[in-house]
Backbone of each chain as ProteinMPNN parsed JSONL, in Angstrom:
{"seq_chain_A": "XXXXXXXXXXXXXXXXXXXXXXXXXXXXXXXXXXXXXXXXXXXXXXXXXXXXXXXXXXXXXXXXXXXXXXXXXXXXXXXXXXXXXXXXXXXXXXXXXXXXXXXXXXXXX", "coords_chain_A": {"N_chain_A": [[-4.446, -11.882, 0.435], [-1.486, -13.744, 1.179], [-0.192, -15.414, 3.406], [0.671, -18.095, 4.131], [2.717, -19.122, 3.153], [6.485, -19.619, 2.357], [8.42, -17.248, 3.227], [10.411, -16.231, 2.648], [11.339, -17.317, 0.092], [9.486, -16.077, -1.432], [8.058, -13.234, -3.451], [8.494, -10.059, -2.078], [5.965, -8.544, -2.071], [4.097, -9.819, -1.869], [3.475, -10.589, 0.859], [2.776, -8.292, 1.345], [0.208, -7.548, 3.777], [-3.222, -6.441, 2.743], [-5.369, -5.428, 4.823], [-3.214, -3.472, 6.401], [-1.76, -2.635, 4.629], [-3.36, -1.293, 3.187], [-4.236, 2.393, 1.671], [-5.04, 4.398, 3.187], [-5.236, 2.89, 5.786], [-3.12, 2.518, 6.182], [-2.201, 5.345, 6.966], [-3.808, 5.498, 9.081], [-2.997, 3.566, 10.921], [-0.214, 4.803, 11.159], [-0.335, 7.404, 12.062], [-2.092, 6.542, 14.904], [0.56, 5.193, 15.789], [2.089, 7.318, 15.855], [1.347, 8.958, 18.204], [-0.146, 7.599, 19.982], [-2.929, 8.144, 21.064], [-5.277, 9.519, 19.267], [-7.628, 11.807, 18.523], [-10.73, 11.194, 16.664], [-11.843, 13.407, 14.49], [-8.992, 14.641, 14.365], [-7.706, 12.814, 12.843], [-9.057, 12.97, 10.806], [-8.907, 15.322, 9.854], [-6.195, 15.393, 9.455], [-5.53, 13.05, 7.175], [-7.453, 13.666, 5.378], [-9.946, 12.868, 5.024], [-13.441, 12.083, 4.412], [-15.603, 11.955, 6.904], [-17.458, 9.364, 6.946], [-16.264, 7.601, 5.111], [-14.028, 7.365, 6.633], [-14.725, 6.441, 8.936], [-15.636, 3.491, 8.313], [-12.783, 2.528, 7.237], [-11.936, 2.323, 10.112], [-13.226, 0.641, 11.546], [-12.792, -1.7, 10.034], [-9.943, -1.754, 10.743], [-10.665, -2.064, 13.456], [-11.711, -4.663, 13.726], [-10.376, -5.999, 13.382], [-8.592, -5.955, 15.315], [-6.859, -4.303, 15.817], [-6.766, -2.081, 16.393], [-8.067, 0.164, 18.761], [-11.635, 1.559, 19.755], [-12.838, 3.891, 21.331], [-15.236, 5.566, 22.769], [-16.815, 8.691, 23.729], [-17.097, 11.747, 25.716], [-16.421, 15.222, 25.987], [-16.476, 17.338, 27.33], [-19.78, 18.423, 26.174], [-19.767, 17.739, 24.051], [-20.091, 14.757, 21.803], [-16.754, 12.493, 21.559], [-14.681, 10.24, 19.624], [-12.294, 8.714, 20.288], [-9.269, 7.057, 19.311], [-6.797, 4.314, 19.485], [-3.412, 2.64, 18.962], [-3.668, -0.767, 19.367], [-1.22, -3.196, 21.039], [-1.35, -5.615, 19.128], [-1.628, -4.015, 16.649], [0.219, -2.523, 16.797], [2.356, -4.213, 15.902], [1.445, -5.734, 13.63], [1.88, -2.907, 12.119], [4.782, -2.71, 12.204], [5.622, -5.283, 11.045], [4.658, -4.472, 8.419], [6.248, -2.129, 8.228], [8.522, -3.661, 7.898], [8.43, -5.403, 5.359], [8.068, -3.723, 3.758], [10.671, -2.374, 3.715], [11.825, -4.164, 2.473], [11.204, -4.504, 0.158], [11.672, -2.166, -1.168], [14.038, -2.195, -1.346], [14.561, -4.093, -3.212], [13.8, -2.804, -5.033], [15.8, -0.4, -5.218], [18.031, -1.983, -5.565], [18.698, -2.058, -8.458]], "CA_chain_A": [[-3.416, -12.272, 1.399], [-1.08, -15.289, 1.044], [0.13, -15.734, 4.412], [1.018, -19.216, 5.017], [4.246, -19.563, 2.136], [7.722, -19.397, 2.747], [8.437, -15.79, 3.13], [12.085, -15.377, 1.689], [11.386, -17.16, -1.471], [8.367, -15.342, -2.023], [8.257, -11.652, -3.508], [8.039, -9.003, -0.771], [4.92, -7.861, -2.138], [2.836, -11.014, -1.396], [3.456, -10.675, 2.337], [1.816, -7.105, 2.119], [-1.004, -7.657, 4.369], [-4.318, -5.451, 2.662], [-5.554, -4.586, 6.165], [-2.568, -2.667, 6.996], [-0.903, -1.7, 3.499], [-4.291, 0.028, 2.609], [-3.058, 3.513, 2.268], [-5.893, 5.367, 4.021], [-5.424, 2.386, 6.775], [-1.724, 2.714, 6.387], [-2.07, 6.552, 7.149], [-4.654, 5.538, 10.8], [-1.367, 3.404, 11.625], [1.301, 5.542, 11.361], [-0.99, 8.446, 13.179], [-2.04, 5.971, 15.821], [1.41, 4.647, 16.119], [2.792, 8.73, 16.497], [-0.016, 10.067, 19.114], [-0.905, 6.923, 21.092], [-4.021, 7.715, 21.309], [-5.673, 10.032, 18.391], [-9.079, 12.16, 18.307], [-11.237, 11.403, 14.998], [-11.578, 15.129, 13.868], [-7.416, 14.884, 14.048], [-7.49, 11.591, 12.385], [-9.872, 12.824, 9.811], [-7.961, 16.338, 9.453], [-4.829, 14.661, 8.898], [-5.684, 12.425, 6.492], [-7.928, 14.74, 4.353], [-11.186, 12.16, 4.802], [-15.04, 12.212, 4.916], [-16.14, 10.937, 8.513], [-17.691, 8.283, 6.7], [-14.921, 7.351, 4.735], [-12.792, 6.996, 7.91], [-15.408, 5.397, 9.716], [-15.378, 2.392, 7.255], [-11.399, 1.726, 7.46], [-11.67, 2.47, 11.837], [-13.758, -0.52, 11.647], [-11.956, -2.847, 9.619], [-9.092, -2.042, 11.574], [-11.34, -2.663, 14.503], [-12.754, -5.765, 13.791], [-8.378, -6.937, 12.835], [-7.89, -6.128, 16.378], [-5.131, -3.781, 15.219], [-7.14, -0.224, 17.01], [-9.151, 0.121, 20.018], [-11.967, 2.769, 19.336], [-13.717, 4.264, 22.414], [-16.637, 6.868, 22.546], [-16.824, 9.318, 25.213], [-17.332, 12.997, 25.872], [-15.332, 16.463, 26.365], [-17.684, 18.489, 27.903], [-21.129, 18.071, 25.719], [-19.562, 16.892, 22.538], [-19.229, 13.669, 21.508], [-15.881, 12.295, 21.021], [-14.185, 9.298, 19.679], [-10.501, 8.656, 20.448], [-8.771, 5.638, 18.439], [-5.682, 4.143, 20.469], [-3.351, 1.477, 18.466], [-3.108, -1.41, 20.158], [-0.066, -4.339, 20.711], [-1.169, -6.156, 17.715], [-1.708, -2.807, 15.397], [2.033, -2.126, 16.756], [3.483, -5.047, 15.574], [1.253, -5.595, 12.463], [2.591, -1.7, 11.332], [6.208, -2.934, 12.208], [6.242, -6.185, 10.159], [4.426, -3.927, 6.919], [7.258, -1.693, 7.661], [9.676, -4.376, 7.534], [7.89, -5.949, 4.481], [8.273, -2.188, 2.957], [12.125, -2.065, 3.261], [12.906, -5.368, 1.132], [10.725, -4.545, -1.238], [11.897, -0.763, -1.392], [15.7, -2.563, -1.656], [14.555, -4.701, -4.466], [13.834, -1.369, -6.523], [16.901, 0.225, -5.339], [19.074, -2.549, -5.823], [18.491, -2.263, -9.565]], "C_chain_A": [[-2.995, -13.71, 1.148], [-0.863, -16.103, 2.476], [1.221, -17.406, 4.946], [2.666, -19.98, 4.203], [5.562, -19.108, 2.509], [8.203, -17.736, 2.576], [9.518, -15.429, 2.162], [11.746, -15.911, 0.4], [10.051, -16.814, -2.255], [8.358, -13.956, -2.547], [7.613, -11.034, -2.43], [6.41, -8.781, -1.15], [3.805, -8.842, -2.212], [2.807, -11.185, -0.18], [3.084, -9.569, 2.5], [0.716, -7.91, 2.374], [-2.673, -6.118, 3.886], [-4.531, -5.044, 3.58], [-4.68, -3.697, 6.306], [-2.041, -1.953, 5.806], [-2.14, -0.533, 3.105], [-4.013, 1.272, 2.38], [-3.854, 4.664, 3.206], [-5.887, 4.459, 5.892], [-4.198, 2.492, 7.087], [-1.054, 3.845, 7.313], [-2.622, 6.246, 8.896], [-3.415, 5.078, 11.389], [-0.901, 3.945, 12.536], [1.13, 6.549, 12.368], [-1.034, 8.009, 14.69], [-0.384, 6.066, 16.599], [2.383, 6.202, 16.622], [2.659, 9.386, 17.63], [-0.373, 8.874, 19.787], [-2.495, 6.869, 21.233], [-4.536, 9.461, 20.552], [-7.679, 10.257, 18.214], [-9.521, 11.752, 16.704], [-11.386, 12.216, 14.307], [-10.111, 15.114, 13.519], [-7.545, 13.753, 13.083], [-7.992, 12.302, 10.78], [-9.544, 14.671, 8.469], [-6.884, 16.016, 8.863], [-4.641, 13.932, 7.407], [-6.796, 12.444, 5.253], [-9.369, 13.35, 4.145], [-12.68, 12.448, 5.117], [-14.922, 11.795, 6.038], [-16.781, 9.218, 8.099], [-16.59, 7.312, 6.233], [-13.514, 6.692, 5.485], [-12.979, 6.324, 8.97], [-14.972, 3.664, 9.078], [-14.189, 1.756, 7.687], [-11.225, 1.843, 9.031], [-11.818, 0.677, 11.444], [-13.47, -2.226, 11.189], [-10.992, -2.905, 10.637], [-9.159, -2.232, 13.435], [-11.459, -4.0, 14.77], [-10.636, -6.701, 13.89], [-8.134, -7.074, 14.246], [-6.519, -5.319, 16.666], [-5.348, -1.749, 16.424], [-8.126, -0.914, 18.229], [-9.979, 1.716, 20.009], [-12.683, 2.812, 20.263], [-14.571, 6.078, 22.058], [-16.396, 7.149, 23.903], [-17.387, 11.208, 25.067], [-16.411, 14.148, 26.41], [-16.3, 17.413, 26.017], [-18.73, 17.948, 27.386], [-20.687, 17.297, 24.798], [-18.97, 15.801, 22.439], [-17.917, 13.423, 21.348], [-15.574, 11.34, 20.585], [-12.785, 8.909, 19.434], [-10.509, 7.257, 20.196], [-7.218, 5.534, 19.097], [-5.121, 2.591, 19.427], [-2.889, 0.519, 19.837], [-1.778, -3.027, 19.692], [-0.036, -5.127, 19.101], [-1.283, -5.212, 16.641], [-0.04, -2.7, 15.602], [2.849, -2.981, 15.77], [2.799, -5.653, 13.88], [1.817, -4.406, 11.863], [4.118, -2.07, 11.261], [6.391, -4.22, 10.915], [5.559, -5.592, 8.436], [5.68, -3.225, 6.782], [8.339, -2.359, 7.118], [9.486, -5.099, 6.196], [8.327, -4.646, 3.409], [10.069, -2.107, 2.812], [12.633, -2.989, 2.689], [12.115, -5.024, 0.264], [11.328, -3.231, -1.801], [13.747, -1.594, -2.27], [15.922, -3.286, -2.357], [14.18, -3.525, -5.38], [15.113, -0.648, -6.551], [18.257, -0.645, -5.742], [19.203, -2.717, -7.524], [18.925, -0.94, -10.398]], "O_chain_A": [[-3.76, -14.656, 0.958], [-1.293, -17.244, 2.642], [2.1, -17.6, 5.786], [3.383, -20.918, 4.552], [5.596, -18.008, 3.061], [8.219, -17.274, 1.435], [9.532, -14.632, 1.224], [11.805, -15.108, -0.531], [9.695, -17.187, -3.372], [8.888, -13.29, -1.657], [6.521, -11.32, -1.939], [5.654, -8.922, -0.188], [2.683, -8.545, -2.622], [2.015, -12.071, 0.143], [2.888, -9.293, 3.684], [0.252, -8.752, 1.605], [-2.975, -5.163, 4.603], [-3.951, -3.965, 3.698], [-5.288, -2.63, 6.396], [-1.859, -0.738, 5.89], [-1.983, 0.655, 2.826], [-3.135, 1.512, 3.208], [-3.311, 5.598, 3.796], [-6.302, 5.0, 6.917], [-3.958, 2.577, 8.291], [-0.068, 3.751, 8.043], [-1.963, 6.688, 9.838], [-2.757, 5.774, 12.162], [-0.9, 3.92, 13.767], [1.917, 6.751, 13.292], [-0.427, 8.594, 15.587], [-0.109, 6.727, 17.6], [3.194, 6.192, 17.549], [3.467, 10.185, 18.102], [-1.319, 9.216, 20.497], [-3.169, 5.862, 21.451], [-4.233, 10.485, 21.162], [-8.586, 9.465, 17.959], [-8.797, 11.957, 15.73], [-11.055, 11.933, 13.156], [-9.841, 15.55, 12.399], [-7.33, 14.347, 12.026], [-7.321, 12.126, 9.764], [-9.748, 14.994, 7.299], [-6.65, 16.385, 7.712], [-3.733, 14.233, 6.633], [-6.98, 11.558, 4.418], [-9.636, 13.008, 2.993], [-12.979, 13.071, 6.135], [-13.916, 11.111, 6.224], [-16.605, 8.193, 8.758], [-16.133, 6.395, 6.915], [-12.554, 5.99, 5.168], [-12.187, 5.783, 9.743], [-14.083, 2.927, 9.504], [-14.218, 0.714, 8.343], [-10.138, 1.361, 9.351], [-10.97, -0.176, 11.184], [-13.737, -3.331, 11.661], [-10.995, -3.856, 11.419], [-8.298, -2.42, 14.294], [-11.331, -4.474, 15.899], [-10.123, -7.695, 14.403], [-7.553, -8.09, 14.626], [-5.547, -5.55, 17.385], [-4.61, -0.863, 16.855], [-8.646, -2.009, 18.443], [-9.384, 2.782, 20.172], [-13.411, 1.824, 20.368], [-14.418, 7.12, 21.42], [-16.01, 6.461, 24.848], [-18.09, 11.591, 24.133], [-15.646, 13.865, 27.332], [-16.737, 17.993, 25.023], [-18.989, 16.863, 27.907], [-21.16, 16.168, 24.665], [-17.803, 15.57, 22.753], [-17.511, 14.428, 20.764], [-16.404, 10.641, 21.165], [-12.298, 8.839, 18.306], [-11.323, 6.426, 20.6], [-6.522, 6.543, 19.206], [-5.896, 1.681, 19.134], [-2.194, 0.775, 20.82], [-1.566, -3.611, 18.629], [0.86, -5.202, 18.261], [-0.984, -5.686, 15.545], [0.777, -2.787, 14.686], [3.753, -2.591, 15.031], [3.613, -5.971, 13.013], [2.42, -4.733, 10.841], [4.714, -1.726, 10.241], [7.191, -4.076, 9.99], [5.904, -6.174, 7.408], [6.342, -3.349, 5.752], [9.018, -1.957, 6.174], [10.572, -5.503, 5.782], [8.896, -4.847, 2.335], [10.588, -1.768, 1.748], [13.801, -2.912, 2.31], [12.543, -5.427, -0.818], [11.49, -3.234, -3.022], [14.265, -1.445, -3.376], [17.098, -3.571, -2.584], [14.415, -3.61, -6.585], [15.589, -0.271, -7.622], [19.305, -0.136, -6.14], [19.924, -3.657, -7.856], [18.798, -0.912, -11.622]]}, "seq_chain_B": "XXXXXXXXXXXXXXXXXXXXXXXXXXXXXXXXXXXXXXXXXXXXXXXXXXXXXXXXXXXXXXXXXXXXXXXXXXXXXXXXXXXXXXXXXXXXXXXXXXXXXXXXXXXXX", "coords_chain_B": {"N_chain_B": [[-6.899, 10.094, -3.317], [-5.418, 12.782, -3.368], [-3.416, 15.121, -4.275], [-3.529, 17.797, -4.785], [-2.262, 19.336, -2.867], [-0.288, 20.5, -0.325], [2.616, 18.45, 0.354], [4.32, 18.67, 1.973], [3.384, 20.192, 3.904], [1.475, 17.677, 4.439], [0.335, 14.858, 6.015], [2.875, 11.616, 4.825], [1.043, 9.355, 3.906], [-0.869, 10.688, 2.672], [0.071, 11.428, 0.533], [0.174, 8.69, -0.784], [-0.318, 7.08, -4.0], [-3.112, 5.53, -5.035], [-3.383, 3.918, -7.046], [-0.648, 3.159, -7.293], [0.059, 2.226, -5.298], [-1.563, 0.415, -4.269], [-1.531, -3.496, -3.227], [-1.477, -5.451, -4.744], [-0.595, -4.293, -7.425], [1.873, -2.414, -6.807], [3.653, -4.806, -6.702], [3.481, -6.201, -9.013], [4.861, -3.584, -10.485], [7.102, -3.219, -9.256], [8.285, -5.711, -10.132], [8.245, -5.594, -12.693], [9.86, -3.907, -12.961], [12.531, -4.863, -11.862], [12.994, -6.911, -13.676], [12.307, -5.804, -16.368], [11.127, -6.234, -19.167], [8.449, -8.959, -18.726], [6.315, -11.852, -18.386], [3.468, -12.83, -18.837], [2.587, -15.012, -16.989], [4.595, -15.49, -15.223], [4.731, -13.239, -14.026], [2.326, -14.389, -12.463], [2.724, -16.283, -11.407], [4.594, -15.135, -9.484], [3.508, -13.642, -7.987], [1.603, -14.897, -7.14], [-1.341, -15.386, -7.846], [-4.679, -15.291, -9.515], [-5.168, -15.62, -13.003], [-7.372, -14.013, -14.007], [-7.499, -11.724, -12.176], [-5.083, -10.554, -11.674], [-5.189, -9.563, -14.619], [-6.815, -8.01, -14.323], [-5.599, -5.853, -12.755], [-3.635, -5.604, -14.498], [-5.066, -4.347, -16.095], [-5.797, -1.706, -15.299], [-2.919, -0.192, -14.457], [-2.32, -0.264, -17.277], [-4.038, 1.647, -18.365], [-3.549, 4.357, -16.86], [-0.787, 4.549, -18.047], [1.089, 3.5, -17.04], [2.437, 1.001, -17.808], [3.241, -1.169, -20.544], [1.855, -2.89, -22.816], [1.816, -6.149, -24.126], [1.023, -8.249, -26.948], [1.88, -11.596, -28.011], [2.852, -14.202, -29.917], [4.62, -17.107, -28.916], [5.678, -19.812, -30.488], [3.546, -21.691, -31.06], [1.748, -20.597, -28.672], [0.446, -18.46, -27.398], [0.906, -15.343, -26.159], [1.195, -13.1, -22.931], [3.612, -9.761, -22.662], [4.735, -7.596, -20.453], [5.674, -4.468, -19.898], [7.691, -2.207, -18.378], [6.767, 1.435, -18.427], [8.181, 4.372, -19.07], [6.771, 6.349, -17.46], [5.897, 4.801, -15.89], [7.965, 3.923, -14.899], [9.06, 6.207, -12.743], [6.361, 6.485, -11.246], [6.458, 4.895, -9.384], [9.417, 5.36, -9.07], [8.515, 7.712, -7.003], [6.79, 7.016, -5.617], [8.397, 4.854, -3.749], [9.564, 6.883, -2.578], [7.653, 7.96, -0.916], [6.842, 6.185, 0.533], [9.412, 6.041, 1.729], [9.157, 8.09, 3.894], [7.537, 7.879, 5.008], [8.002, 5.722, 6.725], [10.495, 6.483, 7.752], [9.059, 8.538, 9.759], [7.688, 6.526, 10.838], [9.64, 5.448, 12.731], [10.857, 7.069, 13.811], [9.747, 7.252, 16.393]], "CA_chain_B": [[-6.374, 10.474, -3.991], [-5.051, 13.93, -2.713], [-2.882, 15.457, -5.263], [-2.988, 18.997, -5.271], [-2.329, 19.926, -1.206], [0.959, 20.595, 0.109], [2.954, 17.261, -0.022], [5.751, 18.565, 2.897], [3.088, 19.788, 5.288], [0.757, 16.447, 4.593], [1.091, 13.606, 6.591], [2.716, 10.854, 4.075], [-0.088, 8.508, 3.647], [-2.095, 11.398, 1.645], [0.454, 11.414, -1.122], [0.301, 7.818, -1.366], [-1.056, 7.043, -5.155], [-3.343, 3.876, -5.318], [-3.204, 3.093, -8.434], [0.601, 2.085, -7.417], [0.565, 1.87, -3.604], [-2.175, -1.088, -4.045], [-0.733, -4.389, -2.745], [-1.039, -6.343, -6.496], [0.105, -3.255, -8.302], [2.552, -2.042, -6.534], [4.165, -5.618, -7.272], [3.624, -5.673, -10.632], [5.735, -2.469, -10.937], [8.484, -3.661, -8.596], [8.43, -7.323, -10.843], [8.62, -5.297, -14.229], [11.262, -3.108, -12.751], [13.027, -5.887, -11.932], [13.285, -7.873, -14.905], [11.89, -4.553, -17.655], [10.086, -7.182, -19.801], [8.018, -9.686, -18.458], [5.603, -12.971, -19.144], [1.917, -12.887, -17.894], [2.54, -16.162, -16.704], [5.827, -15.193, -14.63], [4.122, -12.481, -13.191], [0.776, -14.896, -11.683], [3.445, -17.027, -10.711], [5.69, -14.649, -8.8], [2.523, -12.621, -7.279], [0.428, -16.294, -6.745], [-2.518, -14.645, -8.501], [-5.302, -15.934, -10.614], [-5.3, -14.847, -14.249], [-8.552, -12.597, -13.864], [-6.997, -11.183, -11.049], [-3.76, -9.876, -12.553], [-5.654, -9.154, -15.585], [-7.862, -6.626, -13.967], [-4.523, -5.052, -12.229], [-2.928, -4.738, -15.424], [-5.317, -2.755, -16.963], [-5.354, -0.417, -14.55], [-1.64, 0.053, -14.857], [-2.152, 0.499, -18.469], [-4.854, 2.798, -18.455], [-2.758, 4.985, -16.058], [0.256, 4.306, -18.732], [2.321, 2.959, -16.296], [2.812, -0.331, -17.795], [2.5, -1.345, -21.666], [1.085, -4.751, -22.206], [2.277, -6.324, -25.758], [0.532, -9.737, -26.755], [2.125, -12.175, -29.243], [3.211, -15.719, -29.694], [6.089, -17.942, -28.683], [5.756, -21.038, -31.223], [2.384, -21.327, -31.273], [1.268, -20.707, -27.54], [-0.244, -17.109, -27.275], [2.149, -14.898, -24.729], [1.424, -11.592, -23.123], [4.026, -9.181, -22.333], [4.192, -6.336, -19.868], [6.997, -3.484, -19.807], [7.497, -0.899, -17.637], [7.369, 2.725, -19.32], [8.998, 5.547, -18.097], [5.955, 7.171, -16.424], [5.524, 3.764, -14.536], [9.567, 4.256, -13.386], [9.244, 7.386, -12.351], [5.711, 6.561, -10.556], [7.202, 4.043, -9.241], [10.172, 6.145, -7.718], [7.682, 8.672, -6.254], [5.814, 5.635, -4.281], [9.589, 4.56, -3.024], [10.29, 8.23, -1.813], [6.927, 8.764, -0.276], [7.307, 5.282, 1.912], [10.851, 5.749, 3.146], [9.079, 9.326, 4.618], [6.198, 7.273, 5.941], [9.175, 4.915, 7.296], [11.251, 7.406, 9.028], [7.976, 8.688, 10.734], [7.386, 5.354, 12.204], [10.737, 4.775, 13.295], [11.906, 8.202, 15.028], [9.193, 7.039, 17.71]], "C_chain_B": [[-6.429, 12.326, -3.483], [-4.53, 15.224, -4.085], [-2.06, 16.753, -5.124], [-2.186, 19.751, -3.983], [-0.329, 20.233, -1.297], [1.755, 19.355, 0.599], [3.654, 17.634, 1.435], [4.991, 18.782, 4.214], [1.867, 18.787, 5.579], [1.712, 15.526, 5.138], [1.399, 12.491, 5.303], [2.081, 10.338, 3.847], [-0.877, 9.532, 2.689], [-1.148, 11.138, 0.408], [0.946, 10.397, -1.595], [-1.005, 7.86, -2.873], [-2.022, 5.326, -5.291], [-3.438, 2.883, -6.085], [-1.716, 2.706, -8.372], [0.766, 1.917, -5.868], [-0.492, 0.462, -3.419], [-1.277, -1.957, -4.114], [-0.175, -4.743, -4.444], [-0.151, -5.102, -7.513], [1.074, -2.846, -8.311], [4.177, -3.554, -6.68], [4.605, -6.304, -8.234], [4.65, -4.783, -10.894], [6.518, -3.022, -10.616], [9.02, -4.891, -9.193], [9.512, -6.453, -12.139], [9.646, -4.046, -13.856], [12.342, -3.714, -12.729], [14.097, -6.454, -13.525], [12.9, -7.067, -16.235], [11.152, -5.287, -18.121], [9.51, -8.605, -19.157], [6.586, -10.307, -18.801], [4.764, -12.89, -18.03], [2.362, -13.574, -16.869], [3.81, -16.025, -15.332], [5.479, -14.353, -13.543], [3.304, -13.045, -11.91], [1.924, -15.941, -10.908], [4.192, -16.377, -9.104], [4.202, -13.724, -7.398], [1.532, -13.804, -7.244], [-0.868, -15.107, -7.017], [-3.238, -15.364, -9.383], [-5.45, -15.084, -11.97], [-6.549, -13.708, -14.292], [-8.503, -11.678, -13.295], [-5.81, -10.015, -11.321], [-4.334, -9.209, -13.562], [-6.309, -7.593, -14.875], [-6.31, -5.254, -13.693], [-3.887, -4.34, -13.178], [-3.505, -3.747, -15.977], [-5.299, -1.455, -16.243], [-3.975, 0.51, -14.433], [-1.523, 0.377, -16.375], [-3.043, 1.34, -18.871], [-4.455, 3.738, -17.736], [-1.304, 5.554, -17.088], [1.21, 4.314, -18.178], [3.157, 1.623, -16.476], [2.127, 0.155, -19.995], [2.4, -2.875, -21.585], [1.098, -5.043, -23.924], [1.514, -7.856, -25.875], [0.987, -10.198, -28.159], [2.595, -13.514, -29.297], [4.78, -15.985, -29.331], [6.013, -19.382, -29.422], [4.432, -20.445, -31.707], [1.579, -21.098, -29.741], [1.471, -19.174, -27.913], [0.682, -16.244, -25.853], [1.438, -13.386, -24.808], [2.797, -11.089, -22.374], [4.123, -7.838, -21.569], [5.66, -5.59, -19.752], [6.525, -2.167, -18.891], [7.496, 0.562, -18.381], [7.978, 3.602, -18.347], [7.974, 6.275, -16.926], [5.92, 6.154, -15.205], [7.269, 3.499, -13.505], [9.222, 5.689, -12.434], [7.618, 7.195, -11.217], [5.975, 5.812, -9.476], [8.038, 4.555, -7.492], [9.411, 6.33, -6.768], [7.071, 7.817, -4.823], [7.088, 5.462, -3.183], [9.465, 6.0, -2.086], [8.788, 8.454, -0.696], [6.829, 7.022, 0.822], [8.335, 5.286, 2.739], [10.328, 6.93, 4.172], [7.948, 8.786, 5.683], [6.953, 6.068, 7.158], [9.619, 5.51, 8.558], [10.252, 8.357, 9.928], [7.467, 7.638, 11.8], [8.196, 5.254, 12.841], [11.542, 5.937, 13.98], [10.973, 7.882, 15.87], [10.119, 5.928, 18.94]], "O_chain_B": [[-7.488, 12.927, -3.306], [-5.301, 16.008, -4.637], [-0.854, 16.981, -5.212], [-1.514, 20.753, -4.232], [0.5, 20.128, -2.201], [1.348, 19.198, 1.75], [3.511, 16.692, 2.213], [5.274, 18.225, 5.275], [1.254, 18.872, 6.644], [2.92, 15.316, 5.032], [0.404, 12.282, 4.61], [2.067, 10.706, 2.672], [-1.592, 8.974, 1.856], [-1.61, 10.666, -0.631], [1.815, 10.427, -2.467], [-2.112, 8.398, -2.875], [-1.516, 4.247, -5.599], [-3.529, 1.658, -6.015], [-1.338, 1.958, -9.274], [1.788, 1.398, -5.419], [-0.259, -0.403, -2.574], [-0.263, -1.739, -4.776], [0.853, -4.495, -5.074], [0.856, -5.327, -8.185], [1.63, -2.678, -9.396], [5.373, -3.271, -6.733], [5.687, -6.869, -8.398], [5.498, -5.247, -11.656], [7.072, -3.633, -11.53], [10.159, -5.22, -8.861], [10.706, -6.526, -12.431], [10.099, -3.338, -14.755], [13.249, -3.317, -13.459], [15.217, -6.374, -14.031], [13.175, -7.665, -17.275], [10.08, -5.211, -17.521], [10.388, -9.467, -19.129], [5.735, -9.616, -19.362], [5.006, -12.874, -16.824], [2.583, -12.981, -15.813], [3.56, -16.786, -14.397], [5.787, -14.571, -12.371], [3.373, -12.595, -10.766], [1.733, -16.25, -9.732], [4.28, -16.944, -8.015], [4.31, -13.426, -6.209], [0.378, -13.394, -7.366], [-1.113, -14.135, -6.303], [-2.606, -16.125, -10.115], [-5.845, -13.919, -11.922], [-6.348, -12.557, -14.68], [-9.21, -10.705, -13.557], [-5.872, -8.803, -11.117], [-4.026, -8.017, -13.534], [-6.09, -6.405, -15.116], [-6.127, -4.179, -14.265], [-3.566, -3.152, -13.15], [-3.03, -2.664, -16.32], [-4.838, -0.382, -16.629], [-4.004, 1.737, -14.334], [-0.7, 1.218, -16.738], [-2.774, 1.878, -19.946], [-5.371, 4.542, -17.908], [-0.831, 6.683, -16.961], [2.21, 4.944, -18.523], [4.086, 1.194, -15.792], [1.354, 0.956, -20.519], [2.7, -3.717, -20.739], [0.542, -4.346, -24.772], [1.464, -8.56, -24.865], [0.719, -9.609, -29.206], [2.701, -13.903, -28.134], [5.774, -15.269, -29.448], [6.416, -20.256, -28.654], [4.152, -19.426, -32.337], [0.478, -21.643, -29.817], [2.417, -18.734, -28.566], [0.939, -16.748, -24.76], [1.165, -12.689, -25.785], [3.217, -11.844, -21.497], [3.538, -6.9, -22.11], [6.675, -6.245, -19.516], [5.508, -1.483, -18.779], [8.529, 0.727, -19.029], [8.181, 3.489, -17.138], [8.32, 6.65, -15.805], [5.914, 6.422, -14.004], [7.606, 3.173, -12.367], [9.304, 5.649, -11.206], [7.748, 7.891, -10.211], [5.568, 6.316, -8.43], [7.875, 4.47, -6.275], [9.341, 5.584, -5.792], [6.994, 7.999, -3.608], [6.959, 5.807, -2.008], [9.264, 5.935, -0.873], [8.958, 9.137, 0.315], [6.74, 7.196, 2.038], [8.439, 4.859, 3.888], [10.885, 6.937, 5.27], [7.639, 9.193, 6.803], [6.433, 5.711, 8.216], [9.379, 5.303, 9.748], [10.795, 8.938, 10.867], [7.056, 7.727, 12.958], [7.824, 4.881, 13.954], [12.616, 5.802, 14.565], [11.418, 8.522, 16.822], [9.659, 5.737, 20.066]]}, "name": "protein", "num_of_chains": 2, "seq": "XXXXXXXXXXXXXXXXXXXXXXXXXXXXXXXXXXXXXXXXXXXXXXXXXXXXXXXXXXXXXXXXXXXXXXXXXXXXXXXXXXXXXXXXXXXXXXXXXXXXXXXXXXXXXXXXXXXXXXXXXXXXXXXXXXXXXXXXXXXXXXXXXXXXXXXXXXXXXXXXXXXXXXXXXXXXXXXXXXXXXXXXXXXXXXXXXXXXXXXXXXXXXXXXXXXXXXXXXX"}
């Protein structure tokens, strides 16, 4: 991550943020950001992952502040529902927006 | 890495490729799309990268054969070169087409 350089005369693709471009973290996002608030079985259906596998990137995108992951129960069985929150919103919005100049520097060519 | 599944009823994020949806890589391509031939040095510049750093990226891009990587002088100062090949346009595209779908999923919410 570069973060702190002038954005416009930088190439788009130094303002992807890893946390969010990841593409398996890219995918929790977009899910999150569809469903509000997303079981891990769906999460993990969707996105064709081990449990472990999907554990791993929750947690990053835990620790970012970007998801809010709560444990609970439906009926006997465990559950854990993943909810994006304000800053996951607006981190997925400025990757998307990071995604359409860079997309319009390939197409403009 | 997904591959073989059904691309239309996967959620986008599975048929991202990471060997070009990674941040550095995926910049690389979009550079040497850009400009078709390009200077190591142009590259670490444009993608603020350390030479070991880039280095690693490229090979991956040319072990993929998405990129060729030519090395030869300019006076006497040692130069590498990187070109895009056709597989790396065309992988390239594919990445473009499978973000604008991951796009217009975020943005009909």
């Amino acid at each position: 991550m570069t973060g702190t350089h002038d954005e416009d005369a930088a190439h788009p693709a130094n303002g992807l943020d890893e946390v969010v471009h990841q593409r398996v973290r890219l995918g929790i996002l977009t899910i999150t950001h569809e469903a509000r608030r997303v079981e891990f079985g769906y999460l993990r259906t969707q996105l064709e992952l081990t449990a472990g596998n999907l554990s791993k990137h929750l947690s990053v995108l835990e620790e970012a502040g970007l998801i809010e992951v709560e444990k609970g129960y439906e009926g006997r069985r465990g559950r854990t529902w993943i909810t994006l929150t304000a800053l996951g919103a607006k981190a997925l919005a400025d990757e998307i927006g990071r995604l359409k100049k860079l997309i319009a520097r390939v197409e403009d060519r």
